[in-house]
N, C-alpha and C positions, 0 to 999 in steps of 0.2 A: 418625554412623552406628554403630551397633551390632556386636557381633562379629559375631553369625549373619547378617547382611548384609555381613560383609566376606570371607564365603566362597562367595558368593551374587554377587558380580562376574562381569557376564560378558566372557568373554576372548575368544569365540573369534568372529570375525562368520558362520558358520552359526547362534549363536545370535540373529542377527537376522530370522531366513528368519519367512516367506516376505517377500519386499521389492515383490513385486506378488502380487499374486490369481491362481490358478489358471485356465487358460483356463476351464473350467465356470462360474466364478463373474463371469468381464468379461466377458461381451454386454453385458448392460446397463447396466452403467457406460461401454462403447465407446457404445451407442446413445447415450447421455446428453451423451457428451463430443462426438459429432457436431453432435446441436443445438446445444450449444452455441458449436463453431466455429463454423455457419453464422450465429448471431446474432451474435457477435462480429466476425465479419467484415461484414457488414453494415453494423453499425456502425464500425467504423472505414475503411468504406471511405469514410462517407456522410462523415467528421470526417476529413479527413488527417494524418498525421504535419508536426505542427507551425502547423495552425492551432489557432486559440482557447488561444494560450497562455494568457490569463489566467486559463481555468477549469483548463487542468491547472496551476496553481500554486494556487488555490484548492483542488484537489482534492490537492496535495501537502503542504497545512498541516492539510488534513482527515487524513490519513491518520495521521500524526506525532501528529495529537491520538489520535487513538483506538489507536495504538501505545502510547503513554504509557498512557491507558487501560487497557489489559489488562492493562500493568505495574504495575498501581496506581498509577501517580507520573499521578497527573489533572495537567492541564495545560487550564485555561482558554481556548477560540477565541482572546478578546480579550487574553490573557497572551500568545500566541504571535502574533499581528500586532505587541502590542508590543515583542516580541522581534526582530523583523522589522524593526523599527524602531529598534535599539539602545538599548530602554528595559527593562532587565530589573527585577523585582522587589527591594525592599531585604533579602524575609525572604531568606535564605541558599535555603532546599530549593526555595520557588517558583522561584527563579534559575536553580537548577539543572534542575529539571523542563524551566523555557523553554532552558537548554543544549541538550538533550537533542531535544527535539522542534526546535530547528533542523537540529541533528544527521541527525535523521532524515528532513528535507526534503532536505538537502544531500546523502548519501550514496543517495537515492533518487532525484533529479535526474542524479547524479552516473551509476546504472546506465544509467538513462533514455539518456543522451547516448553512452553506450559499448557499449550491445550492439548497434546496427546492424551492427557490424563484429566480432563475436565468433562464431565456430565455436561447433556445441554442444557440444561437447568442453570447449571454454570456461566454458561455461554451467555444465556440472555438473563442474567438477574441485574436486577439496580446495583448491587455491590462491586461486579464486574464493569460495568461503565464508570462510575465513580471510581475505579480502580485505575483503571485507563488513564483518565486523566490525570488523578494522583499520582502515576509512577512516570508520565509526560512529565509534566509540571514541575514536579520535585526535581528532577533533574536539569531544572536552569535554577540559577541565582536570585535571589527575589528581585533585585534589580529589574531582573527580565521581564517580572510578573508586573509592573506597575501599568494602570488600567486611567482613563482618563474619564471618568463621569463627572453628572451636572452640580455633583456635591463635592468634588475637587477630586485628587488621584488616588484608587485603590489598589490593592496588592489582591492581585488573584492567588486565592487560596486552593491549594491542589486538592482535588477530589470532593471540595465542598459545593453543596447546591449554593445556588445564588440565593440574598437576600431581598434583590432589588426586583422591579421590573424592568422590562426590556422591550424594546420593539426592534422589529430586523424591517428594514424595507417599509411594507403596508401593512404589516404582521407583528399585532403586539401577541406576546408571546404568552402561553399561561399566565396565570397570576403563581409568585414565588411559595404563598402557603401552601398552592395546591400542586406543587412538585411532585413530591413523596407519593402521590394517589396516581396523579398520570402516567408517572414512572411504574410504580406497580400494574396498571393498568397493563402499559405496554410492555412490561416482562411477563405478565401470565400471559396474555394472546399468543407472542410468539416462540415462549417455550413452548407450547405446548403443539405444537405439530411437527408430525414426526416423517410425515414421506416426501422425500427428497427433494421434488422438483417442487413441491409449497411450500419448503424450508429455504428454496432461492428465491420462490415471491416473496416470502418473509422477509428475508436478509434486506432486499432492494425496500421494499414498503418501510422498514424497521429504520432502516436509516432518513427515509425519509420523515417519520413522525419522528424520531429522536431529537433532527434539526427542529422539527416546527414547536417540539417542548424546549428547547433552548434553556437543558439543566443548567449549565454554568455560564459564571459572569463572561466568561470567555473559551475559546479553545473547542465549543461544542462541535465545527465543521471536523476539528481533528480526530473529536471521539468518535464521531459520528463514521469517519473515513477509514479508521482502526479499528471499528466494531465490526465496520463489515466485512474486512479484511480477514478477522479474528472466524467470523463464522465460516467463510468460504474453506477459510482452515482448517476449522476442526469437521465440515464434511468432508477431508480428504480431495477438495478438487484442485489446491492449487500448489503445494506440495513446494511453496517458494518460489515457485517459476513466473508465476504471475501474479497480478493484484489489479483489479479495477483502479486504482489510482494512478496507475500511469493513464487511463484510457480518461476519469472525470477530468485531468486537469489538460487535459490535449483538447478535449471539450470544451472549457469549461463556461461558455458564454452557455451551452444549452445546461450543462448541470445545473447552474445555476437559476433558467430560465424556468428547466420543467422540475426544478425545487419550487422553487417559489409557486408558478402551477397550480401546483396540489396544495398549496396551501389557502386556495380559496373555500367559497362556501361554497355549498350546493347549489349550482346552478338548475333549477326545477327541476320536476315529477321524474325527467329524463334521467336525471343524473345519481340517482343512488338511493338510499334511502338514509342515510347518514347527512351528520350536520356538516361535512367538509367536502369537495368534490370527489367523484368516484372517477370519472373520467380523466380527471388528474392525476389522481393517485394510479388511474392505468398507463398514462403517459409515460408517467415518473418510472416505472417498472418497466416498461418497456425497453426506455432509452437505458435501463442500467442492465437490463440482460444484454443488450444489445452491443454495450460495451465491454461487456465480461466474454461476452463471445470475439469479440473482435480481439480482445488481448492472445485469448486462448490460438485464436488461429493463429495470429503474429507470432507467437513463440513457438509451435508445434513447427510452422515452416523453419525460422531458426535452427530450431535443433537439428534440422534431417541432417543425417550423418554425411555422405554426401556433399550438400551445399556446406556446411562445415569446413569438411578435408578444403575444397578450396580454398575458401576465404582465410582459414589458418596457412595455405601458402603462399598466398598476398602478405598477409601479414608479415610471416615470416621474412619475404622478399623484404619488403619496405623495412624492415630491422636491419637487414644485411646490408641495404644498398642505400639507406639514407641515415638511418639512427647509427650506427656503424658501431657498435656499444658491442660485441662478438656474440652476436643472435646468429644463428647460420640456421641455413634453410634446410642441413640435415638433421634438424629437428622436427620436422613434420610427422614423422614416423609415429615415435613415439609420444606426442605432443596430442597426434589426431585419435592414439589407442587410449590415453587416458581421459580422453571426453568421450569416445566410444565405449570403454567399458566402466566409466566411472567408477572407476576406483584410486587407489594410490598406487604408487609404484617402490619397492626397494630402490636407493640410487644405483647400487650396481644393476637392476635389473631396466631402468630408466637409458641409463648408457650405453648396456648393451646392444641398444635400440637404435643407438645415435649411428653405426658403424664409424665412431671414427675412434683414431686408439685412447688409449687408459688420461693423457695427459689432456688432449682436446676436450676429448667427453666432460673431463672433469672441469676444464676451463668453460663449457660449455652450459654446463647446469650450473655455475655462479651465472654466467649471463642469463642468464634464462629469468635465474632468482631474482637478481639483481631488477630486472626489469619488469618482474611482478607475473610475467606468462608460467612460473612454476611459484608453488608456496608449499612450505612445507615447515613443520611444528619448532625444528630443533635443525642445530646445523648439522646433522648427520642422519638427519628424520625420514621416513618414507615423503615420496614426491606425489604432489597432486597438482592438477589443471587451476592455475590464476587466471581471472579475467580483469587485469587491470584497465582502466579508464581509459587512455591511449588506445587500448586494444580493440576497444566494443564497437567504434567504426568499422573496421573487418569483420570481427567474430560475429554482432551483431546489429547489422546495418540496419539506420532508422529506428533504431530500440531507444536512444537518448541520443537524439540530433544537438543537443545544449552541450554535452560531455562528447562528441565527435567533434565540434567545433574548436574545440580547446588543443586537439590532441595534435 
């Protein structure tokens, strides 16, 4: 950092204002975020919390990949199944990339399972973002954690604020003392609104000032991409079926672009009354409802039961007549009832499904197992819908182009 940037620190969190848009300027980002609760909800009412686990774990190794993505540290579909598999890479950096993207499975599972029962207070306190990180972090090696600054290599410490200063870009980032104040700042603003569709300008604004405070020495974009993830969750709108990060990092020249944005000043008398731009800061919110809506429709069309039944007997065809592994296409039956009714199935009552006799049926659901289109707890366990990596080119076309490639 430069001297004339290190008088140029900002200390004080007024100079974060505005942290929302003035009411003149949110109608139409309230209209925006209406729709897009009622899609939301819609869908997740159609999917409940806790069926079709196998696509939100599918959709939880997609998400880690295109997190790495943004980060530059690319991470392979098939690098990270084998990571999944306790098969990590020999070069050293590939190793750690597949570190990191389990990392980010695991710590994203991990919110998944714990905001059911979290207050919103919870949601947005400073404890819970230093949380975040800390339970990231901690789960690579410190190896992982070594950081390169002007004073030689540091070990990023998990869930600690930074000591140092920092500039991103054109953006020197707060000053390090005045973390704690910032931070508090932007946990009371946006706990504290409670109706729905100013709780998703929140989420989208929130993430954007949390980047422009840049608490830690590193990993901020990941907190930042998991915080909001974390709120869209505990509103009930995404129920695991979706997350804005498939949509930023498909983006991500404009994430980036209308990040960066909002983090100018106030461009005169026009632009807000706050020390940072307000135009900006409506950009920024725009472009991330905008993407949350876009995911939302993507997956709503997926699931139509319908478009489904098909593509599950492409699928199945391409098992039978090229994979040749004993996938057979009289599995469609009961294959298309347990995405339809999301539930598990008895094996006996799975088979009965298949019509074919007692010895096939039963050859039939090792294959099935075997090739990850059924999973189930125990090898006698009820049966439920797998959406193995191979499979999401049919099951879900365009959903992870990187992981159809592979397959």
């Amino acid at each position: 950092m430069s001297k004339s940037q290190k008088f140029q620190l900002y200390d004080h969190p007024a100079q974060m204002e505005p942290l929302l848009p003035s009411e003149h300027r949110m109608g139409p980002l309230l209209e925006r975020s209406h729709d897009l609760i009622r899609k939301a909800d819609r869908l997740s009412g159609w999917c409940p919390s806790g069926a079709l686990p196998g696509l939100r774990s599918a959709l939880r190794a997609m998400n880690s990949y295109y997190s790495n993505k943004m980060e530059g540290q690319h991470t392979l579909p098939l690098e990270i199944e084998q990571a999944l598999r306790n098969d990590y890479a020999q070069d050293a950096d590939k190793a750690r990339r597949q570190r990191m993207a389990l990392a980010h499975m695991a710590t994203e599972s991990q919110l998944e399972a714990r905001w059911p029962a979290w207050s919103s207070a919870q949601v947005w306190s400073v404890q819970t973002v230093c949380d975040i990180h800390q339970d990231l972090f901690a789960r690579v090696p410190e190896a992982d954690r070594q950081l390169e600054s002007p004073d030689g290599p540091q070990t990023l410490q998990p869930g600690v604020l930074r000591e140092r200063e920092v500039s991103v870009g054109r953006h020197a980032a707060p000053a390090a003392a005045a973390l704690p104040a910032f931070l508090a700042r932007w946990s009371s603003v946006y706990s504290g609104l409670r109706r729905g569709e100013l709780q998703l300008v929140a989420m989208a604004a929130a993430h954007q000032r949390l980047a422009w405070i840049h608490p830690f020495a590193d990993g901020n974009g990941r907190v930042a991409r998991l915080h909001s993830h974390l709120v869209l969750g505990h509103m009930g709108l995404t129920n695991g079926l979706w997350s804005p990060l498939r949509g930023f990092a498909r983006t991500h020249e404009a994430y980036y672009a209308n990040l960066a944005a909002a983090d100018e000043p106030r461009a005169g008398d026009l632009d807000g009354r706050g020390n940072l731009t307000e135009s900006g800061l409506v950009g920024w919110i725009d472009d991330v409802l905008g993407v949350c809506m876009d995911q939302v429709d993507f997956m709503a069309g997926m699931l139509s039961l319908d478009g489904m039944k098909n593509r599950m007997a492409a699928c199945l065809a391409y098992e039978e007549n090229v994979v040749k592994q004993g996938v057979r296409a009289e599995a469609l039956r009961a294959l298309h009832y347990l995405f339809a009714s999301q539930a598990e199935l008895e094996r006996a009552d799975f088979k009965a499904m298949l019509g074919l006799g007692d010895r096939l049926a039963t050859a039939q659901v090792s294959a099935l197992l075997k090739r990850g289109l059924l999973e189930s707890d125990s090898p006698h366990g009820k049966l439920r819908l797998g959406v193995p990596q191979h499979a999401l080119r049919f099951y879900f076309p365009s959903l992870w182009p990187e992981a159809e490639a592979q397959g």
